[in-house]
C-alpha positions as a printed Julia matrix, in Angstrom:
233×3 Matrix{Float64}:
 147.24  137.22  63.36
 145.59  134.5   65.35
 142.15  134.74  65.92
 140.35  132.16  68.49
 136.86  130.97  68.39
 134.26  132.0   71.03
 133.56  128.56  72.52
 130.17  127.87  74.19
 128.93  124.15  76.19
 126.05  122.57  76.16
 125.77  120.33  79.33
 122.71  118.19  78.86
 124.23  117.29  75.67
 128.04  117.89  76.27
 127.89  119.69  73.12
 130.25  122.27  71.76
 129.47  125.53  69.85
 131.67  128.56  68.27
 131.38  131.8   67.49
 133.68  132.97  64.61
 134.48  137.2   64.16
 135.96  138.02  61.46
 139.21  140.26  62.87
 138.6   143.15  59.92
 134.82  143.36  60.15
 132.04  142.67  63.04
 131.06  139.45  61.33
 130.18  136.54  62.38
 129.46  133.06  62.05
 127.71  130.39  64.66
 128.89  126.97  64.1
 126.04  124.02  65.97
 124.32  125.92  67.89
 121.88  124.12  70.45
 117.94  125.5   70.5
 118.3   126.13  74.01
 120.73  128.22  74.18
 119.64  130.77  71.57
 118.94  133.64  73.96
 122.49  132.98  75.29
 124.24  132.84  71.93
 122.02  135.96  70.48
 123.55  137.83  74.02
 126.68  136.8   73.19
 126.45  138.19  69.43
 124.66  141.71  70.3
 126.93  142.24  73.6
 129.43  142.03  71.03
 128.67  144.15  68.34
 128.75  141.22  66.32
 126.18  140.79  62.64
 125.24  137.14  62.7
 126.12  136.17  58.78
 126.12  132.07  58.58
 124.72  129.66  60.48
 126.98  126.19  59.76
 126.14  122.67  61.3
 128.34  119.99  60.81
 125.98  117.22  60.54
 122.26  116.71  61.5
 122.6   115.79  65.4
 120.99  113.47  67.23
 121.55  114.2   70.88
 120.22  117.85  70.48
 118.12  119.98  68.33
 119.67  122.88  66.39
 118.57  126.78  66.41
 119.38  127.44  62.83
 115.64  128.03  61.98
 115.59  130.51  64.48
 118.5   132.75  63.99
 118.04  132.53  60.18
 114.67  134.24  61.25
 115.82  136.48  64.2
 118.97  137.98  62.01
 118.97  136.71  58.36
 122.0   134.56  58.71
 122.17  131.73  56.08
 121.27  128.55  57.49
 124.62  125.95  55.89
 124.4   122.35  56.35
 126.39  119.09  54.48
 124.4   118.63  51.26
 124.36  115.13  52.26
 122.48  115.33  55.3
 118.8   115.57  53.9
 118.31  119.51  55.34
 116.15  121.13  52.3
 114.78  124.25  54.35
 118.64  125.39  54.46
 119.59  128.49  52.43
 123.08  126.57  51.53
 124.08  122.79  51.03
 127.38  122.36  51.32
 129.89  120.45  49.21
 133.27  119.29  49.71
 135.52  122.46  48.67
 133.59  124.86  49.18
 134.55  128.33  50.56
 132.38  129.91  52.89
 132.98  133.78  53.1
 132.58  136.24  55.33
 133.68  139.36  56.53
 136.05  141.58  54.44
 138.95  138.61  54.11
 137.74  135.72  55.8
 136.9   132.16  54.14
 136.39  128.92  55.71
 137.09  126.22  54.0
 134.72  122.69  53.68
 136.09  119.88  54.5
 133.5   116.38  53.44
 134.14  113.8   56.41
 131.83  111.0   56.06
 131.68  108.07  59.29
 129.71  109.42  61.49
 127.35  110.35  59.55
 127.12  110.12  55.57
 127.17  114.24  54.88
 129.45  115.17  58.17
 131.85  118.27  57.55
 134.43  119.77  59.29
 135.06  123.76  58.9
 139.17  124.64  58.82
 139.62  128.41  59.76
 142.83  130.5   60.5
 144.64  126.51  61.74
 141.2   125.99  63.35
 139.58  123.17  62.74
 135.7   122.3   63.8
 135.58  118.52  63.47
 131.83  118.12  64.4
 131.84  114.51  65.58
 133.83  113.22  62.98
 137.12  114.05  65.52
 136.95  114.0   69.28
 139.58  114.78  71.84
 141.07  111.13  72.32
 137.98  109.53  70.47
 135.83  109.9   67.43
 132.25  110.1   67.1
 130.14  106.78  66.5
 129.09  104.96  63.64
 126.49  102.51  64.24
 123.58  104.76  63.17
 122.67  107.73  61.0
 124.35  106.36  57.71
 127.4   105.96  59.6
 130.41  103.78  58.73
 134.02  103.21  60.39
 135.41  102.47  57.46
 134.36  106.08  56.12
 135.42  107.89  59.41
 139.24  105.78  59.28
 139.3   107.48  55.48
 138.16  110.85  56.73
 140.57  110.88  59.63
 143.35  109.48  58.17
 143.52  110.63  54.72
 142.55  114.14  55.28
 142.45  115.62  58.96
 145.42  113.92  59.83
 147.22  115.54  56.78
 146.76  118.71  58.03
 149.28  120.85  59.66
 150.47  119.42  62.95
 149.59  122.46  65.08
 146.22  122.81  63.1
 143.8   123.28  66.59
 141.19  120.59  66.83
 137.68  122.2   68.25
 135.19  118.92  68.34
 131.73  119.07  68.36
 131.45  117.61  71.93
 133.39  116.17  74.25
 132.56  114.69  77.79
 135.48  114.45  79.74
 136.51  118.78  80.28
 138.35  119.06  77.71
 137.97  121.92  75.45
 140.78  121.88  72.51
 143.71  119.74  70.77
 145.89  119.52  67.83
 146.35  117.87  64.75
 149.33  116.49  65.43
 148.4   115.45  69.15
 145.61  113.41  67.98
 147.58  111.69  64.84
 149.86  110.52  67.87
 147.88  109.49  70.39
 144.23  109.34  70.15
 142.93  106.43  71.36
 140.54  105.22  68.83
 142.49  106.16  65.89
 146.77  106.66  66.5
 148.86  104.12  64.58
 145.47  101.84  64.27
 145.09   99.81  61.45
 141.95   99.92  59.22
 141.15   96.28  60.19
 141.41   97.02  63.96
 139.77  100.69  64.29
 136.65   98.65  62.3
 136.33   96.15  64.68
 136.73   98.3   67.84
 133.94  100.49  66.86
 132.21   97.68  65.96
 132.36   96.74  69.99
 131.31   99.97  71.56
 127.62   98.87  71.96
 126.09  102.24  72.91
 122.74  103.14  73.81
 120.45  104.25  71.44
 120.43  108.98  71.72
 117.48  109.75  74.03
 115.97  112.31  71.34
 117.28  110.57  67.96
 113.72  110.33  67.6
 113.06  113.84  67.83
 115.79  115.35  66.8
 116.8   114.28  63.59
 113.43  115.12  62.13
 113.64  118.42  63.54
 116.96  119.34  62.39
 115.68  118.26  59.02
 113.85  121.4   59.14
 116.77  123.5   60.85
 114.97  122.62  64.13
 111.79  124.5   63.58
 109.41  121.33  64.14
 110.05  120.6   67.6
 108.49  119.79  70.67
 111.58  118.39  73.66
C-alpha cells in the first residue's frame, strides 16, 4: 500500500517538513520541523488524530531553528538527530543502519550521508526518501561550511542514494524553485550538479558556488545544538 508523507513549507527559509502516519496505527513521526511553525504542525497532528512518536532532523540547520525541544516537551516524542552532529540534549543519536520504529509495522531506515554536513542522514520509508540537504531537486545542498565536504556528498550521492530503486521518491529538505518531489532515478539522470559528473568536476563546481554566508548560522546552529530550546530570532 502506498502511503505519502504530509508535506509542510517553510517560506522564509524555503524549508521542507513531513509528517509520517503509520497506515495500521495513528502514529506519527515529524521529520525538520521549523520553530515557527509548531502551532501549525501540532494542528496538523491533533486535527488528525495523530500521537506524535519521533521527532527526526536530518542534520543541524543553519538557515532555521528546529522545534524538537518543544514537541519532545508538548507530546513526549523522542527528539532523533545524526550522532555526528554534536546534539547531546537528544533522546536518540542516530547511526548509520539504524531502524527507527513506529507504529504497529512501520520502520524507517537510516541512511549516513556525509557532504553537507559531517553527521547528515537521510530517512528511506515505504520508496520515500527524506534527503535533508544532502539531495535537492536538480541540486545538492552546499559544502563550504558546517564540516562539509564535496568529496563526501559525491560518495553519499553516488554510492548510496543513487543505488536505490529508480522510482524511490526523493522528498529534500528544501528547495527554492516550487518544486515539491522527484525520483531516484530522475535525479541519477539529470540533476544538474551531480548526473554523469565526474568526482574531479562535481569538486570543483561546488568549489565555485561562492554563497553568502546563512543569515542565522550564528544563531541557529547553537540552538539546534540544544534541539532549539536556546533561542532568541
Amino acid at each position: 500500500m502506498q502511503v505519502n508523507p504530509i508535506q509542510l513549507f517553510d517560506a522564509e527559509s524555503s524549508t521542507y517538513t513531513y509528517i509520517l502516519v503509520s497506515p495500521d496505527s495513528r502514529d506519527a513521526v515529524i521529520i525538520d520541523p521549523v520553530d515557527r511553525h509548531v502551532e501549525r504542525d501540532l494542528a496538523h497532528i491533533e486535527r488528525l488524530g495523530l500521537h506524535l512518536t519521533h521527532v527526526l532532523e536530518t542534520h543541524v540547520h543553519a538557515d532555521h531553528v528546529t522545534s524538537a525541544g518543544k514537541l519532545h516537551a508538548l507530546t513526549g516524542a523522542k527528539a532523533c538527530v545524526p550522532s555526528g552532529c554534536g546534539v547531546p540534549p537528544a533522546q536518540v543519536q542516530l547511526n548509520d543502519g539504524d531502524l527507527i520504529r513506529f507504529g504497529g509495522r512501520e520502520h524507517i531506515a537510516v541512511i549516513h550521508t556525509p557532504g553537507h554536513t559531517a553527521g547528515s542522514m537521510c530517512y528511506l520509508w515505504r520508496g520515500n526518501l527524506f534527503t535533508g540537504d544532502t539531495l535537492l531537486i536538480d541540486g545538492c545542498g552546499r559544502t563550504d561550511f558546517q564540516s562539509g565536504s564535496a568529496d563526501a556528498l559525491y560518495d553519499s550521492v553516488t554510492g548510496k542514494l543513487f543505488r536505490l530503486d529508480d522510482a524511490t521518491r526523493v522528498w529534500p529538505g528544501h528547495d527554492y524553485k516550487g518544486q515539491s518531489v522527484s525520483t531516484i532515478g530522475w535525479e541519477r539522470r539529470h540533476n544538474a550538479r551531480l548526473a554523469n559528473r565526474e568526482r574531479a568536476d562535481f569538486v570543483a563546481l561546488m568549489a565555485a558556488l561562492d554563497l553568502p554566508r546563512p543569515k542565522l548560522m550564528d544563531i541557529a546552529v547553537p540552538a539546534n545544538q540544544n534541539l532549539g530550546l536556546a533561542h532568541s530570532v
